[in-house]
Every structure is written in C-alpha cells, then in structure tokens.
C-alpha positions as CSV (number, residue, x, y, z in Angstrom):
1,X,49.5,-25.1,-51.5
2,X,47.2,-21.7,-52.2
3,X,46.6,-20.1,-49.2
4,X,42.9,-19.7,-50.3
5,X,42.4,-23.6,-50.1
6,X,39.9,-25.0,-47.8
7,X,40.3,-28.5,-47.3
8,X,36.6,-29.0,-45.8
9,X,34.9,-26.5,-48.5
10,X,33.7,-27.9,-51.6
11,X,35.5,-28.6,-54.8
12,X,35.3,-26.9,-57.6
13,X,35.4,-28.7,-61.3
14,X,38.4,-26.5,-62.4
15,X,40.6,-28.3,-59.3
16,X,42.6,-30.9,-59.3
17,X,42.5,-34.8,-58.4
18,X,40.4,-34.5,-55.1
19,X,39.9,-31.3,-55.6
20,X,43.4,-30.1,-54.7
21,X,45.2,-27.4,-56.0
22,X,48.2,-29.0,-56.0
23,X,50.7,-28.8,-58.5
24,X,53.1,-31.1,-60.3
25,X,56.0,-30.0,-58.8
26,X,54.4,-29.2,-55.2
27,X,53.6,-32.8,-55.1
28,X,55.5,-35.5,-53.7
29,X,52.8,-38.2,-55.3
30,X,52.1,-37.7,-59.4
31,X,49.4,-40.0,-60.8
32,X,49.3,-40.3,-64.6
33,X,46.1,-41.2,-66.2
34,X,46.1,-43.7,-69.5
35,X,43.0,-44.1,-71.1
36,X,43.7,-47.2,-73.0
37,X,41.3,-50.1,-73.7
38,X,42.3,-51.1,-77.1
39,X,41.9,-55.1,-76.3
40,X,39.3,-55.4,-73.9
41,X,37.4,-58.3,-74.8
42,X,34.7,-58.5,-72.8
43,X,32.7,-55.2,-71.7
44,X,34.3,-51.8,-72.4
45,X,34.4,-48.1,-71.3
46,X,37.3,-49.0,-69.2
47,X,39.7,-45.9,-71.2
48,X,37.0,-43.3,-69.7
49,X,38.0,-44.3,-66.3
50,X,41.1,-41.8,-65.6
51,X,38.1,-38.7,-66.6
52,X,35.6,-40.4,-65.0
53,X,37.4,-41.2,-61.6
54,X,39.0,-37.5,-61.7
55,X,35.6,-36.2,-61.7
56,X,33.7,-38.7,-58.5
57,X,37.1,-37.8,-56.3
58,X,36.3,-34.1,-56.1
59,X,33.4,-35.1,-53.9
60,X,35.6,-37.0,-51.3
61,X,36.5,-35.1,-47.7
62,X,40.0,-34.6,-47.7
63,X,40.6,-35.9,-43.8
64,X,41.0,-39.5,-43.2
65,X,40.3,-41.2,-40.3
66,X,43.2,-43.3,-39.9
67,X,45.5,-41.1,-42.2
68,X,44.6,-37.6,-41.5
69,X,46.0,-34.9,-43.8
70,X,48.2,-37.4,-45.7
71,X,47.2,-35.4,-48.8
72,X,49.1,-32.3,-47.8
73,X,52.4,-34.1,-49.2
74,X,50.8,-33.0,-52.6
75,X,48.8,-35.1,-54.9
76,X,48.9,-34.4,-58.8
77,X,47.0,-36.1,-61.6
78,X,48.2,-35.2,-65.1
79,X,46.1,-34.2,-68.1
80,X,44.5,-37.1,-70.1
81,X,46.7,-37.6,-73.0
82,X,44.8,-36.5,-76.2
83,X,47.4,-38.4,-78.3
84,X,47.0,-41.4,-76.2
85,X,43.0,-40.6,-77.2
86,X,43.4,-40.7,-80.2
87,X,45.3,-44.1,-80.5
88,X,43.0,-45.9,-78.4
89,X,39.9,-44.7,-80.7
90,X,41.6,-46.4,-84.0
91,X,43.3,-49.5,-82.3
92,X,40.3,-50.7,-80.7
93,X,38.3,-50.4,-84.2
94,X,41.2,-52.9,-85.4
95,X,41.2,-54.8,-82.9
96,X,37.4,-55.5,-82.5
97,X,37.6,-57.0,-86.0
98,X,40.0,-59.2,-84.8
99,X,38.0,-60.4,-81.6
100,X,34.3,-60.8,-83.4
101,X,36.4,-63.4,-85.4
102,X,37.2,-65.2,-82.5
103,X,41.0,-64.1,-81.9
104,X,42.2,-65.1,-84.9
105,X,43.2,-62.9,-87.6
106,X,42.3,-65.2,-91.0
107,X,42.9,-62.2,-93.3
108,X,45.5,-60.2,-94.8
109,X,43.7,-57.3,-94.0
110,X,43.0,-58.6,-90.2
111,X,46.8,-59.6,-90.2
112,X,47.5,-56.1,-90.9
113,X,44.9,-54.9,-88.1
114,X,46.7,-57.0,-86.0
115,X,49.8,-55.4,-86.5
116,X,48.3,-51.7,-85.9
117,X,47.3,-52.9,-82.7
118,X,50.6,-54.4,-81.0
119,X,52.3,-51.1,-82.5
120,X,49.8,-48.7,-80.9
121,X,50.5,-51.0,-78.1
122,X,54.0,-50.8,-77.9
123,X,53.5,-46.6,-78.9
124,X,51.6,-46.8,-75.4
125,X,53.6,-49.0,-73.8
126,X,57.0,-46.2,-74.7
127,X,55.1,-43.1,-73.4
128,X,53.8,-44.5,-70.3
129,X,57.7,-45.9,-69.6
130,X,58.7,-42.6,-70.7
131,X,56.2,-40.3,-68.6
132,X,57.5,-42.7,-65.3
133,X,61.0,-42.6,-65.5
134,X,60.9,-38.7,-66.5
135,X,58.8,-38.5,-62.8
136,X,60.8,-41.0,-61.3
137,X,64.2,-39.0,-62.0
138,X,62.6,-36.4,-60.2
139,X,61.9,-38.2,-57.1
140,X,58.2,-38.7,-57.6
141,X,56.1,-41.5,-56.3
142,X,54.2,-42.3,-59.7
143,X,50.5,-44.4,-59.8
144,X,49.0,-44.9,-62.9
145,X,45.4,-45.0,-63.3
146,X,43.9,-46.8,-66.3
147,X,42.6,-47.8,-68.4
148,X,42.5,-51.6,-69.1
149,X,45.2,-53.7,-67.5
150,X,48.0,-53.4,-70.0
151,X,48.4,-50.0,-69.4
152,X,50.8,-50.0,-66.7
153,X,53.2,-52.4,-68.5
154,X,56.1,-49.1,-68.7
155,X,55.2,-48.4,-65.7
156,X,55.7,-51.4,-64.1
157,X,59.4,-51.6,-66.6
158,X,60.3,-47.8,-65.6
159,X,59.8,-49.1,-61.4
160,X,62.0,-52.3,-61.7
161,X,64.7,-50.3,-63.3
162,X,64.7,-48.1,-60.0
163,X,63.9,-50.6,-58.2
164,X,65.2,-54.0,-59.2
165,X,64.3,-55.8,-55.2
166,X,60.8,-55.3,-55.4
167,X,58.2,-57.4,-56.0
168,X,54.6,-57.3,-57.5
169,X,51.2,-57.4,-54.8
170,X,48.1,-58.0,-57.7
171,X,44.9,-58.0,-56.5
172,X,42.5,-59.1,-59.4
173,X,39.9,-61.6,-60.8
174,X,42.3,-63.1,-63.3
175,X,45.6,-64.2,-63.3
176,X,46.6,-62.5,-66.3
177,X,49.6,-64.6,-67.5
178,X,48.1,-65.4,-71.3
179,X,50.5,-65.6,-73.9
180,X,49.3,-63.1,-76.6
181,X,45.8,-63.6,-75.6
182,X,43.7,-62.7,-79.0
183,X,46.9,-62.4,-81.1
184,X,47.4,-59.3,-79.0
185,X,51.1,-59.0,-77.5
186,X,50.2,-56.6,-74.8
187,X,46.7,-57.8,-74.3
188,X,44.9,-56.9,-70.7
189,X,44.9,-60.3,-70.5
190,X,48.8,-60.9,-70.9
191,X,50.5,-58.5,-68.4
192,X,51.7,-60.1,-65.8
193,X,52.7,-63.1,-68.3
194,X,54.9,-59.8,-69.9
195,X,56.3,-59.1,-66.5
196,X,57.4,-62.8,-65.4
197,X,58.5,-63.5,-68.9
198,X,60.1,-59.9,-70.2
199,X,61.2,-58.2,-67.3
200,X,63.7,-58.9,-63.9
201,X,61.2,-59.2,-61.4
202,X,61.4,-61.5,-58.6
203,X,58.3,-62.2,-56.9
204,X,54.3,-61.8,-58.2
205,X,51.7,-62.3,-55.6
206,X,48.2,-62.4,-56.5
207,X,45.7,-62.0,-54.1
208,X,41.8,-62.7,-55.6
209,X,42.2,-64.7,-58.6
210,X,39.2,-66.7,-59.5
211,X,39.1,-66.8,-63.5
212,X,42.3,-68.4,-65.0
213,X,42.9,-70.8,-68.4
214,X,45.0,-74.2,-67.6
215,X,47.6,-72.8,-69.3
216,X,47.8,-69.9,-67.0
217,X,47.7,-72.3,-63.5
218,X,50.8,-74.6,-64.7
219,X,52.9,-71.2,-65.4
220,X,52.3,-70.9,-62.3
221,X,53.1,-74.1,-61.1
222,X,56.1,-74.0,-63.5
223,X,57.3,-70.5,-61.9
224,X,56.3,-70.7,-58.1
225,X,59.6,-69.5,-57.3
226,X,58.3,-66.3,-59.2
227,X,54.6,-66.5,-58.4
228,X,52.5,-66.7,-55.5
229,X,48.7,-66.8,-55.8
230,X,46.1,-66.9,-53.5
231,X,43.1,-67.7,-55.1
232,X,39.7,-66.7,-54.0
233,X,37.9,-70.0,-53.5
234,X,40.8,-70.7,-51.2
235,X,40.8,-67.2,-49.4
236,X,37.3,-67.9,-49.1
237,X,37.3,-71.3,-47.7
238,X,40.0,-70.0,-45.0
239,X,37.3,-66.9,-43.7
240,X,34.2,-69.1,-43.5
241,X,36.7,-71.8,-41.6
242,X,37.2,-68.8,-38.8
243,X,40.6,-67.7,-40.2
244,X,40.7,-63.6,-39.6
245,X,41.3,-61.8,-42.9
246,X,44.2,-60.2,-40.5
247,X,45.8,-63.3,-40.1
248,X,45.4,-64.4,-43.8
249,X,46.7,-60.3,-44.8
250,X,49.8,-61.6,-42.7
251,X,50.3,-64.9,-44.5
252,X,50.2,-62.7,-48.3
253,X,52.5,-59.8,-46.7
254,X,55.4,-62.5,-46.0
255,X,55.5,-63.6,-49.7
256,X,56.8,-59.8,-51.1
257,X,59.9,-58.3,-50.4
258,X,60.4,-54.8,-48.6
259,X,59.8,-53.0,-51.5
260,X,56.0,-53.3,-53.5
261,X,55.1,-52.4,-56.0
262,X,50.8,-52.9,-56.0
263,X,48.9,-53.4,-59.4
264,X,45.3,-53.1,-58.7
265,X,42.4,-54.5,-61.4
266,X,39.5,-53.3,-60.0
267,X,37.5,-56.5,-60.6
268,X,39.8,-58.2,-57.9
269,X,36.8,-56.6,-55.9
270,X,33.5,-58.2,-55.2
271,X,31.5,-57.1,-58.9
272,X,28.4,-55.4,-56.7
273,X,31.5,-52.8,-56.4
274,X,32.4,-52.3,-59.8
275,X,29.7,-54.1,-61.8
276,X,30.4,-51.9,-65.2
277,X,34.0,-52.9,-65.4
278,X,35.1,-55.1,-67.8
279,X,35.2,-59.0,-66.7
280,X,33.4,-58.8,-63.6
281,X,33.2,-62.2,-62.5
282,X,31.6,-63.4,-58.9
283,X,33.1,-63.5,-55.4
284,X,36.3,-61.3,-54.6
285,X,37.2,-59.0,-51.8
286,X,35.2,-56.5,-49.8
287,X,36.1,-53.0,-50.2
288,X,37.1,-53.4,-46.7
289,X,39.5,-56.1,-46.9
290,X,41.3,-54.8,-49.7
291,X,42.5,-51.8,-47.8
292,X,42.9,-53.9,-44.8
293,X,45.6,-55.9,-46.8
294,X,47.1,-52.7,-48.0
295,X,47.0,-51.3,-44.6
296,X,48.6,-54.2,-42.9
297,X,51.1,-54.2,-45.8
298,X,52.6,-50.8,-44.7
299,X,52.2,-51.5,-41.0
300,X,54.7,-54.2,-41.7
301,X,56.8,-52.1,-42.0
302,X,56.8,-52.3,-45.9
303,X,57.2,-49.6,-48.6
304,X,54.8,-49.1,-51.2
305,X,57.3,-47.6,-53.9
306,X,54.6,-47.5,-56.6
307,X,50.9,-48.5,-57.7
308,X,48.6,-48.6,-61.0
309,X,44.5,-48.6,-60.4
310,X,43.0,-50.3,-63.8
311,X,39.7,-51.9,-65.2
312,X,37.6,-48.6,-64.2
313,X,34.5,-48.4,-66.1
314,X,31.8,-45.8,-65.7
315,X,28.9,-47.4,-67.4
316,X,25.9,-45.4,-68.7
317,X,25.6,-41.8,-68.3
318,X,24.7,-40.5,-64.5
319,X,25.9,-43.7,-63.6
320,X,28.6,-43.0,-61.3
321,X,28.5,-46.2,-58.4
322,X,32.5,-47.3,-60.6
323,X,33.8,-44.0,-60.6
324,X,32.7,-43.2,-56.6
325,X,34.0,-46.4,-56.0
326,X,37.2,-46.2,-57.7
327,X,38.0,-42.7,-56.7
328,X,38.0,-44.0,-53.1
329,X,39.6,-46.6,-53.8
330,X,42.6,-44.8,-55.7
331,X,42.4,-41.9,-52.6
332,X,43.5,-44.5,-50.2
333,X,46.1,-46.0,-51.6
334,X,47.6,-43.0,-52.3
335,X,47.0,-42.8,-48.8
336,X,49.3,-45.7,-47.7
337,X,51.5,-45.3,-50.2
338,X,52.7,-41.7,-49.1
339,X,52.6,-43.0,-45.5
340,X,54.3,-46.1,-46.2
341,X,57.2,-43.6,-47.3
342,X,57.6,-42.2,-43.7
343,X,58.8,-43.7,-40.6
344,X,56.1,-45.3,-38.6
C-alpha cells in the first residue's frame, strides 16, 4: 500500500474500488466487473452497474465497525472490459427483437438474432471463466460484480473446478432455474437451472425467493436433494410468528457445506433498496438481515471461498440511492469473505 494513503482522507476519482490504491497483485481479494445485460427482460441499465458502483464506493469510510481494517488485505477491481462493452451493446439490440415478440423467434432473421445472442453469451460466459481461473491460479479470492444474473455463470464453473465440495447460498427474488427462458440459453433468468443441470455442484440454497414459474417449484421438488429454498412468504410468516432472524440465519447455514460460494441478485432485497434494478418485485430482506445471514454464515465457522453481486442498476442520472446501496453492499461482503478466510 502507498505510504501516502490515508484511510480516513477522502477519495479521489483516479483511486481504486473504495478508493484504495491497491493493486492487483498487492491484493489478496480481486473483483472483476462484467457489464452484461444482454437478456434482461424486464427493466435495464443493470450492465452500468460495475461503473456505477465503482464510483458510490469511493465515498464509503474505510473502518468497519465489526471488521475494522479488513480492507488492508488488499482489494482490487479490474477495468470494465471494453470488449465485453461492446458485445453487450449489439446482443441486447438482437435480443430485444426477440423479447417485444414475446420470446419467440418466428423469423429467420429473429432465428438468426437468436443465435448472435447465445454466442455472445457463451463469448461472455468463456472470458469471465477465463479471467477466474487465471486469478484463481494465483491464489486470489475472486467476486464478480455484474451485470445481470448470467454473468457469473464462469465464474461460478471456474470456483467448482477448485472447489468441487461447495455449495451455492442465493439470495434473490427469483428462483432462476428457467430452461432457456426467451429462447435465450444463458438467460438471467436461467442460471442457477445452468448450474444444477450443467455443472457438479452439490447443494443450492436460496434464501428470498418470491417470483417463480411452476415449472421452476417442481425442479425443485424434483432436485431437493440439490436444492434448498426458503421462500420469502415463509421467511416472513416465521419473523412475524416471533422466530429471530438469528435463529432462522441458523436453520439456512446448516443446509450448505463448509465451503460457499454466495451469488447475490440484488433484488433478493426489499425493492425500496434497489428500486431501479431490474425485476424488483415486493417483500425481501432488510439490508440488515442480509448481512446478518452472511455474518452468521462465517461465524459458523464457514468459508466464503467466492461471491458475485448482480442486478445493479443505477437509474436516471444523479440518481445514485442503487449504486450507494450496492457499493455497501458489495464492501461488506468482501468484508466477510476476507475474514471468513482467517481463523476466528
């Protein structure tokens, strides 16, 4: 770390991710930015997150009440990828064709859009499994920040191959298990259905969900040996019943193994929170109780051996309630996760 820094001056807008100076290889924590929205199918602007959440976490104080200096380990976001840009800007023109005609392509020419889009998909899928391994080989903790929810599909590939045990803690408003939702393979919609269906992972636990097709609910009845949800009616019924949230934390923390891995769709919180993001949809947690769950998950004694933050949108311009949000969101997980990695 520069000698110069001052961890309780202000931040300048040519620092880092929280306004640290860190560098790639100082840092023991690397979090790679993916500004891809090409299927949303709801509200948009999710792909400006990783920028827009860069920019609200320069305001944060660096000292943490219950983690103190954790950021000293070193904290590194990487440049937005231009190519990545670029890609997002001509898939989601395809793809909007596609969903204005109600998810179906009924042309040659939208058959053909169709096409551009899982391939840009699978282009994005590659570099983000690339970019993780590559930081993974060199002993770095890797989050991802997105983007919509299909983003972190490599990353979530790259994790299980170094780290076949662990299992999946995903906090969101939908279950996310469509089949090809839209005609899109890797839809937002779809990646957790990728993950139980394409990859080796064990155990899924949701925590939140409240907006799910039938077809989604009997895969999970179909896989409960794989997934575990606790929906948000029923986490809600259990709190105004007198249940503490600390007890019901405990109850989610049995169901993963001792290595998690934590996907985080930012509408999993209550929408007053996030209300530009995508699919908000009503109820949820309070900011509060997610990081109580988190926080509870590490004092278990569990290690949080990776993490993706998605569904980031910041809305108009000068409106920056998502971002501030998200960016304190994202700074304490990072938190837990780089003190999950010590001995407690």
């Amino acid at each position: 770390m520069k000698t110069n820094f001052n961890p309780s001056g202000p931040a300048s807008k040519s620092t880092g991710i929280f306004g640290l100076p860190h560098t790639e290889v100082q840092s023991q924590l690397v979090l790679l930015p993916v500004p891809w929205e090409a299927t949303t199918s709801y509200g948009g602007g999710t792909s400006k997150g990783p920028r827009a959440i860069l920019e609200a976490s320069r305001q944060i104080d660096l000292f943490d009440l219950e983690l103190g200096n954790f950021y000293e380990s070193g904290i590194f976001m990487g440049k937005i990828p231009p190519q990545i840009v670029k890609l997002n800007g001509s898939a989601k023109k395809d793809a909007q064709s596609i969903i204005k005609s109600g998810g179906v392509a009924k042309s040659p020419a939208q058959m053909k859009q169709l096409k551009r889009v899982n391939d840009a998909s699978l282009a994005v899928n590659k570099y983000v499994y690339d970019e993780t391994r590559r930081l993974l080989n060199l002993n770095k903790t890797v989050g991802l920040v997105g983007g919509d929810h299909s983003a972190p599909y490599g990353c979530i590939q790259a994790h299980l191959e170094k780290f076949p045990e662990m299992g999946i803690l995903h906090i969101d408003a939908h279950a996310d298990l469509r089949n090809a939702y839209e005609g899109f393979v890797d839809s937002h919609a779809s990646i957790m259905f990728n993950v139980i269906l394409k990859t080796r992972l064990k155990k899924l636990v949701q925590v939140g969900i409240r907006d799910f097709c039938e077809e989604e609910f009997q895969l999970i009845k179909h896989e409960e040996n794989k997934i575990k949800t606790f929906f948000d009616e029923e986490l809600a019924q259990k709190k105004h019943a007198g249940t503490p949230w600390t007890a019901v934390c405990s109850e989610i923390i049995r169901e993963l193994p001792k290595e998690v891995y934590v996907s985080f769709d930012i509408d999993g919180l209550n929408p007053k929170l996030c209300p530009n993001t995508g699919t908000p949809v009503p109820g949820g947690l309070e900011f509060q109780e997610a990081l109580t769950l988190i926080k509870q998950l590490v004092k278990s004694g569990k290690k949080i051996i990776g993490f993706d933050l998605n569904e980031v949108s910041p809305g108009k311009a000068g409106d920056e309630w998502d971002a501030n949000v998200g960016a304190r969101l994202l700074f304490k997980i990072c938190g837990w996760t780089l003190r999950s990695q010590v001995t407690l």
